[in-house]
Structures are given as C-alpha cells and as structure tokens.
C-alpha positions as CSV (number, residue, x, y, z in Angstrom):
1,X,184.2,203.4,-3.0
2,X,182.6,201.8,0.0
3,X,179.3,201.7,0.1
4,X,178.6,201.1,3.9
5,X,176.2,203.1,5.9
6,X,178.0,205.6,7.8
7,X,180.9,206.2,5.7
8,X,181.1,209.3,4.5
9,X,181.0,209.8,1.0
10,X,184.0,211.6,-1.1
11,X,182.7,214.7,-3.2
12,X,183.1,213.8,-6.5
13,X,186.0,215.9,-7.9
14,X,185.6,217.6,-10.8
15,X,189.1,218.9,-13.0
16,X,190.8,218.2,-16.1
17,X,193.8,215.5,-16.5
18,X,197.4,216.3,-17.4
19,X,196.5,215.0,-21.2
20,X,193.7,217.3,-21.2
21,X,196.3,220.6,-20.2
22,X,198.4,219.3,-22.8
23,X,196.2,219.0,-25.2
24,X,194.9,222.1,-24.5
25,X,198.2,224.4,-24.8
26,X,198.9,222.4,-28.2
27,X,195.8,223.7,-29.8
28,X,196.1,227.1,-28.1
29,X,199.6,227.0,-29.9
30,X,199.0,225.7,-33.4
31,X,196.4,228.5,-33.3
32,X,199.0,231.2,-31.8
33,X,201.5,230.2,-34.9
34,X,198.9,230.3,-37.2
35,X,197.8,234.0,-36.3
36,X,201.8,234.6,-35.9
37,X,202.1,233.7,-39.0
38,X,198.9,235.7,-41.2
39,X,200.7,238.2,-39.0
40,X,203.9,238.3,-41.0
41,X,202.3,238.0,-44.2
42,X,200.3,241.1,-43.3
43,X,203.3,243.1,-42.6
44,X,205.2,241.8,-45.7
45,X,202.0,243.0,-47.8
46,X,201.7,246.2,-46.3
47,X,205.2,247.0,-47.1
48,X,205.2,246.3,-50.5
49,X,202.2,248.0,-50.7
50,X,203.8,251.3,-49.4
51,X,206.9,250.7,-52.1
52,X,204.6,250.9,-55.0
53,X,202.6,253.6,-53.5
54,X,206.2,255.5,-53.6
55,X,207.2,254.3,-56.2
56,X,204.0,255.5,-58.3
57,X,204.6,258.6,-56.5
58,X,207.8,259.4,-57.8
59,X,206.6,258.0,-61.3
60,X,204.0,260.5,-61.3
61,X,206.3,263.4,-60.0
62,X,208.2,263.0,-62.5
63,X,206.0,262.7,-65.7
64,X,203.9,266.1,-64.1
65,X,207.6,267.7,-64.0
66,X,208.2,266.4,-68.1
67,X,204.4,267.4,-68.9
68,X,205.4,271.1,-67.5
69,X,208.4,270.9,-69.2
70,X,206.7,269.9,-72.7
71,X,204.3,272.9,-71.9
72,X,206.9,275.2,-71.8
73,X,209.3,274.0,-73.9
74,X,208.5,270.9,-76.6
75,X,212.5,270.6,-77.1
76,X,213.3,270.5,-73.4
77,X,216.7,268.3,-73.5
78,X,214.4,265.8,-71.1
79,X,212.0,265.2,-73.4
80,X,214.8,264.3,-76.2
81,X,214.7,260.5,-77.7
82,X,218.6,260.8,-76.9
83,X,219.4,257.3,-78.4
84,X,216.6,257.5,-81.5
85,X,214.9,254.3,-81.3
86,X,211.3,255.8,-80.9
87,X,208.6,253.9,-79.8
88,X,210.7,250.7,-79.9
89,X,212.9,252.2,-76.6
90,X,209.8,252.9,-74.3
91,X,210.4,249.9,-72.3
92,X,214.0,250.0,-71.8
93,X,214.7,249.7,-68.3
94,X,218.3,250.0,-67.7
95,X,220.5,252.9,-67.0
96,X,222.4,252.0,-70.3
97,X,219.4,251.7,-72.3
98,X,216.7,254.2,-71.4
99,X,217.0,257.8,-72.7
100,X,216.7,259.4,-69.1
101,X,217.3,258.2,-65.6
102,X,217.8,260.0,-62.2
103,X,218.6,258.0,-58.7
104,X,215.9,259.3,-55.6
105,X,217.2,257.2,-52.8
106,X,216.6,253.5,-53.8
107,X,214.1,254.4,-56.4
108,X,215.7,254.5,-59.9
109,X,213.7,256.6,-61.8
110,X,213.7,256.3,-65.7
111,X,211.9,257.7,-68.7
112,X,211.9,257.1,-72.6
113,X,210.6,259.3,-75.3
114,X,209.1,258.6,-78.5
115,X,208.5,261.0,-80.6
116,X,204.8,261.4,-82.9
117,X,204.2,257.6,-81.6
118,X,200.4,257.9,-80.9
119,X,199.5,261.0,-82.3
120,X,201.5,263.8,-84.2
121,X,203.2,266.7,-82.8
122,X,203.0,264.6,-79.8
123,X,205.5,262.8,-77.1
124,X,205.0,259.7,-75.4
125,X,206.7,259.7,-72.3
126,X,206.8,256.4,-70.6
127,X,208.3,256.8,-66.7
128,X,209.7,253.5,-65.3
129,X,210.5,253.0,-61.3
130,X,213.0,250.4,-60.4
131,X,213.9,249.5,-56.6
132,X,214.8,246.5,-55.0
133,X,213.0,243.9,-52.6
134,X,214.4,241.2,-51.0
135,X,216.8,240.6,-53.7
136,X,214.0,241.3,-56.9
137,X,213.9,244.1,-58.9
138,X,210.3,245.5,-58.6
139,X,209.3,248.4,-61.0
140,X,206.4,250.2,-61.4
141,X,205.4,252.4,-64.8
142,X,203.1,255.1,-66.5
143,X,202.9,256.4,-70.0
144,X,201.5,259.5,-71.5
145,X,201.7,262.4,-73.8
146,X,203.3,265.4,-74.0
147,X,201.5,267.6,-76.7
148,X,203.7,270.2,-78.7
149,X,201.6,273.4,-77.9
150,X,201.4,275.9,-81.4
C-alpha cells in the first residue's frame, strides 16, 4: 500500500476466503448428517412403536373375545388346554406348541390355557403376538383369567 499523499486509498475489503466457505459447508454438513441421521432413528422408533401398539391390539381383541367366551360358556373348545400341560404351556410360542393360534395378517396370534392355575374354577389365558421385523421375531403378551360363572 503506498502511502504517498495523493494516492488514493483502496477500501479495505471485507469477505471470507475460500478455506473459510469450505470450512463452512463442512460443518453445515456434519450437522445436516447428524439431523439426517436422529431422523432415521426417529422413524425406525415410531414404527416399531405402531407394531406393538397392533400387536397389543390384537392381543387384547382376542383375550376380550375368550373372556366373552368363558362368560358364556366355561367349556368353550377355545378355552380348552388342548395339549394338557397346564400352567407349564403358557409360554409356548409356536404354532406346534401353543394350544390355540389364528394368523391376522402378519400378526400370529396365540393363546394357552391353564386350567385352576391361579385360582379355582378359574382359567388363565395367556395371549402371545408374534410378527416379524427386520428379520426378528418380536412378540408381545397378556395374561388373565377367565372365571367359571355358577
């Protein structure tokens, strides 16, 4: 810059460098991934979410449909211990195994009966949802009683 009288003086320019862009749009896009990211996550969470919400939906369904049942009639056929094993069979979770199962779209709905488990003149009921999720079996389950009504 010369400093002699009568030359006139530049402005002094004020900007940002090239490095400073650059480092700009990497921290704008670390922080874009980052929210892409939590973004994903979210949606993944709120999906499985909604699959248990069904899938304690059909659980429920079904044990209100078994509790009418039991009301009605305590030897209903679906409230039958159909293999015997009482209260040892209320976890069984296969087709093969459990006493009951019906198929409501890609929900697998089973339910096992013991009977005077609890309390007597009773049935526990225990309902079991199966479906899959990415390649995992995911179940949800509820257990109550059905009382025998005199």
């Amino acid at each position: 810059m010369n400093n002699h009288p009568g030359t006139p003086q530049r402005p002094q320019e004020n900007g940002f460098t090239l490095l400073e862009v650059i480092l700009a749009i990497a921290i704008l896009s670390f922080g874009l991934l980052a929210v892409a990211s939590m973004q994903v996550s979210a949606i993944r969470g709120n999906a499985f979410a909604s699959d248990v919400t069904e899938g304690t939906t059909w659980a429920t369904d079904r044990f209100e449909k078994l509790l009418q049942a039991g009301l009605m009639d305590y030897n209903d056929p679906d409230l039958a211990d159909t293999d015997n094993d009482g209260s040892a069979g209320l976890n069984h979770v296969t087709t093969a195994t459990a006493d009951h199962n019906v198929t409501e779209g890609r929900y697998r709905i089973l339910w096992n009966v013991a009977e005077d488990h609890i309390l007597d003149r009773t049935k526990t009921i225990r309902v079991i949802v199966l479906w899959g999720d990415h390649g995992h079996d995911k179940e949800v389950a509820i257990q109550g009683l059905v009382p025998e009504i005199l």
